[in-house]
C-alpha positions in Angstrom: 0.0 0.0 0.0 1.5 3.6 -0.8 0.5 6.7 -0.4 0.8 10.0 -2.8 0.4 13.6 -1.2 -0.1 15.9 -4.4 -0.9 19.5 -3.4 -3.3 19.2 -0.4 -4.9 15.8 -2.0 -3.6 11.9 -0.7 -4.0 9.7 -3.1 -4.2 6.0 -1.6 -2.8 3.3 -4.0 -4.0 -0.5 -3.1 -3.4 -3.8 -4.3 -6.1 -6.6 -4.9 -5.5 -10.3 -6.1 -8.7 -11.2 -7.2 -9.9 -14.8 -6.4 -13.6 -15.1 -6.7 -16.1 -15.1 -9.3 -17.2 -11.2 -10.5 -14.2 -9.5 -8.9 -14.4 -5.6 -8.8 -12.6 -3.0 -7.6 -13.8 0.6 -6.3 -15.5 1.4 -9.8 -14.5 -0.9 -12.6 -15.3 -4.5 -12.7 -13.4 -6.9 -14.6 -14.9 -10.0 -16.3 -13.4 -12.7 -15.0 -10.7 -13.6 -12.3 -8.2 -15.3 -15.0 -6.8 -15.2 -18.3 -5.5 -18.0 -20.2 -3.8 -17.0 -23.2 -3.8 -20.3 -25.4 -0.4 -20.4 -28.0 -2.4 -20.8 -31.1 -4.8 -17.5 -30.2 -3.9 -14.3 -32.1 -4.8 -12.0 -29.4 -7.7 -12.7 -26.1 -10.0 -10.1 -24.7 -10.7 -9.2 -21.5 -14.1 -7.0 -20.7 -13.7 -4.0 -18.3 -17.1 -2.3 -17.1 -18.0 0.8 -14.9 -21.3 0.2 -13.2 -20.7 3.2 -10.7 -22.3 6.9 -11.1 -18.9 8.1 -11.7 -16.2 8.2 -14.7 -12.9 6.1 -14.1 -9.3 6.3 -15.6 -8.1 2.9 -16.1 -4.5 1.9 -16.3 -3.4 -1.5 -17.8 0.1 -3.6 -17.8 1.0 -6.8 -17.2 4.3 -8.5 -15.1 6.4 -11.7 -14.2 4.8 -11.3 -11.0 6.5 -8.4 -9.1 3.4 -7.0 -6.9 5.1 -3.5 -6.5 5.1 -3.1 -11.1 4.3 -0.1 -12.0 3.6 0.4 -16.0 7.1 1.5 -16.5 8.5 -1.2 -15.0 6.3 -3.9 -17.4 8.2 -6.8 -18.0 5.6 -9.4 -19.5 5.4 -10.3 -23.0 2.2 -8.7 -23.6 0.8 -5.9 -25.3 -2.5 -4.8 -24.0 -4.9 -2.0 -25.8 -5.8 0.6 -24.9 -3.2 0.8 -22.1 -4.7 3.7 -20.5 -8.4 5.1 -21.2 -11.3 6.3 -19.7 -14.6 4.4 -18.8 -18.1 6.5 -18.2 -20.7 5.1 -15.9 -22.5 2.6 -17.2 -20.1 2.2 -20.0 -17.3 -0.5 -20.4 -14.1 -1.4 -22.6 -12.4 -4.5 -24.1 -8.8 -5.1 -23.5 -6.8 -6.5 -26.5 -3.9 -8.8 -25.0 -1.1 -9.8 -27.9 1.4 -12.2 -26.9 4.9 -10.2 -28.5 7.1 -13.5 -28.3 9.7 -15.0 -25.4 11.5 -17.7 -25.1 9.2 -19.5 -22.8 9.2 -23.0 -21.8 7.0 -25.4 -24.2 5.9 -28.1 -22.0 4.5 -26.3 -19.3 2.2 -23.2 -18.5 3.9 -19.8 -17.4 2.1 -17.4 -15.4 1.9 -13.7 -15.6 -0.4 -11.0 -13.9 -2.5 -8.5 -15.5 -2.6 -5.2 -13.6 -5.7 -3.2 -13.5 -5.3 0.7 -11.9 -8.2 2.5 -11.3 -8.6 5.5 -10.4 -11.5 7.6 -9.4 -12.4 11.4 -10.5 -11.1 14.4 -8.2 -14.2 16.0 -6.1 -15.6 19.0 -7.5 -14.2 22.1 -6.7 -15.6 24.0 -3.7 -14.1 27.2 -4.0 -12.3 26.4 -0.7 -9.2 24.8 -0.1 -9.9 21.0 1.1 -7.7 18.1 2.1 -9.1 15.2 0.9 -8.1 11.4 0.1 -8.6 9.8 -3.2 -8.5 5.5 -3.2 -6.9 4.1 -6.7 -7.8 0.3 -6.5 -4.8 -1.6 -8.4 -6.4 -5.4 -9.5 -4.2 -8.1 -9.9 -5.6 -11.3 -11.9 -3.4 -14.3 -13.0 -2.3 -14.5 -17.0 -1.7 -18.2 -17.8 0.1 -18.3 -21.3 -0.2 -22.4 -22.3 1.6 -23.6 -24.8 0.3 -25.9 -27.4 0.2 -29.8 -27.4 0.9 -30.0 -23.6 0.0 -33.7 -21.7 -3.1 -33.8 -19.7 -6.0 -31.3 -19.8 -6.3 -27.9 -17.2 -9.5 -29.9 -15.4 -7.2 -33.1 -14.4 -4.5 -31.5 -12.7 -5.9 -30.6 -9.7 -7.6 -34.1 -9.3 -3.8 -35.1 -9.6 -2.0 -33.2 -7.2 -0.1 -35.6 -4.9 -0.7 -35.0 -1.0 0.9 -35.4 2.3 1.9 -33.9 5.8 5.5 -32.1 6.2 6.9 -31.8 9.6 7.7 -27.6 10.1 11.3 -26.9 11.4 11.6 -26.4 15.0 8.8 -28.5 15.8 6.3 -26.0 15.1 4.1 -28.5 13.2 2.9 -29.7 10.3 2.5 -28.2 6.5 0.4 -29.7 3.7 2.9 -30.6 0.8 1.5 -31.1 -2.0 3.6 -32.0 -5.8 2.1 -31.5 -9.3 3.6 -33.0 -11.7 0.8 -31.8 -14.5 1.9 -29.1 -17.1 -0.6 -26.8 -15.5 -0.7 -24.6 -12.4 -3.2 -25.3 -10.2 -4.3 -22.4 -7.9 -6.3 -23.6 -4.5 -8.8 -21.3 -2.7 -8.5 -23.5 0.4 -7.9 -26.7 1.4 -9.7 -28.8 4.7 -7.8 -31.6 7.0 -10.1 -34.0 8.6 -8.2 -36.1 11.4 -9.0 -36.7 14.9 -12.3 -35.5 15.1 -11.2 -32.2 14.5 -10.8 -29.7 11.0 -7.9 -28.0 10.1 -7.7 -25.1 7.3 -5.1 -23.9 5.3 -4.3 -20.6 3.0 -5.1 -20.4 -0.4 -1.9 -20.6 -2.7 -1.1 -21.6 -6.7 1.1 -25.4 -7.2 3.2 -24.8 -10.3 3.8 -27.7 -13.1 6.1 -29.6 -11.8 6.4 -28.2 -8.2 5.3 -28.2 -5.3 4.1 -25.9 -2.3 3.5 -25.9 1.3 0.2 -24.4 2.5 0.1 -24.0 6.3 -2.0 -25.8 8.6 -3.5 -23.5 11.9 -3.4 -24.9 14.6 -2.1 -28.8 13.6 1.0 -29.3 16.6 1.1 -33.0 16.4 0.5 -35.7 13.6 -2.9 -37.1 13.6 -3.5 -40.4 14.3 -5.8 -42.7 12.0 -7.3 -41.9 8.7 -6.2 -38.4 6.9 -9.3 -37.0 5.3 -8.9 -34.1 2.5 -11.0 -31.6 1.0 -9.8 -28.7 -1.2 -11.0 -26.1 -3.6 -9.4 -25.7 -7.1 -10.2 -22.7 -9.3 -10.9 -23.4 -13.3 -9.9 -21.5 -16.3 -13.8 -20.3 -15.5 -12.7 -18.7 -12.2 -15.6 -21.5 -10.7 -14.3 -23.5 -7.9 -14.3 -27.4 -7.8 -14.2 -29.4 -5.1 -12.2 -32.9 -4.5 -11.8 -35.2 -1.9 -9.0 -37.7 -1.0 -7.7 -39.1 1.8 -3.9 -39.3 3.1 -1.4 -41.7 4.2 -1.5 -42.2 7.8 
């Protein structure tokens, strides 16, 4: 989070990742939570809309995944049109995204992020001198550029992703590990350990192709005796979430 003073007016820049379906911002609502930018595909569109009583200025760029980009600092192979343009209430505005070329890896996805800044009007002027703070909402979705010909489908992976418990250093617990070894990333809203009578959540987090990653487990000291029950949310290419249910090694 940052903050601007510009004669007399602080302006409060905020960052979003959007995870859920229908994700907005202050006044611009994007239409969908993903992008997945498919080798063969000239160009893909992505639909911005104002629904609020007021104009917005929109500002657009895309990244490797550095949360604090800034459009000058732009380092995805993307170009996106209009960059930067205004959106009247009521009114929306299709983004044009153009994959430029990279040498990027051919049997796997690679994941980018799409910025979207907006930023809301100045008040009307009163005639007096006010101090006053303006909000710019900066949205951050996930671009998925997926190479053609690539094993498996999007939809499998997650029903794929291999499971188990990791001792924490220091004997400060356990972690959930889990490995995929699709060609797809596979982003989790949640996940849900059954064992003992007793739940345990995790965070949310993304599982690259290939990888693995740990999601951390509240309140789970000691290993579980007995049955390990699973149940964890994937997000599709739709931005819907799908459940699955396995069950652990003891």
């Amino acid at each position: 989070m940052r903050k601007k003073a510009v004669n007399g007016v602080v302006v409060l820049l905020t960052a979003i990742s959007l995870l859920g379906a229908g994700s907005a911002s202050a006044g611009v609502v994007l239409s969908g939570t993903r992008v997945v930018y498919k080798a063969e595909d000239r160009e893909v569109t992505v639909k911005v809309n104002n629904p609020g009583k007021e104009p917005s200025l929109v500002q657009v760029w895309a990244d490797r995944g550095n949360e604090k980009s800034v459009p000058n600092t732009a380092d995805a192979p993307f170009l996106i049109m209009p960059p930067i343009f205004r959106i009247d209430p009521a009114k929306g505005q299709t983004l044009r995204l153009t994959f430029t070329g990279a040498d990027l890896p051919q049997d796997k996805e690679s994941v980018f992020w799409l910025n979207v800044l907006d930023v809301p009007p100045l008040p009307k002027a009163t005639g007096e001198q006010q101090n006053f703070m303006q909000v710019a909402f900066r949205s951050r979705i996930k671009l998925f550029y997926r190479p053609t010909g690539l094993v498996g489908t999007s939809d499998d992976a997650a029903d794929k992703l291999r499971w188990s418990l990791k001792p924490q250093t220091a004997g400060k617990g356990y972690l959930l590990h889990a490995e995929n070894a699709s060609a797809y990333h596979v982003s989790l809203n949640r996940a849900l350990l059954s064992a003992g009578g007793r739940e345990y959540e995790s965070d949310s987090g993304m599982v690259p192709p290939g990888g693995s990653h740990d999601f951390s487990l509240k309140d789970l000291k000691n290993r579980p005796d007995g049955a390990l029950k699973l149940r964890y949310e994937s997000i599709n290419d739709y931005g819907a979430a799908v459940v699955h249910d396995v069950t652990l090694a003891p």
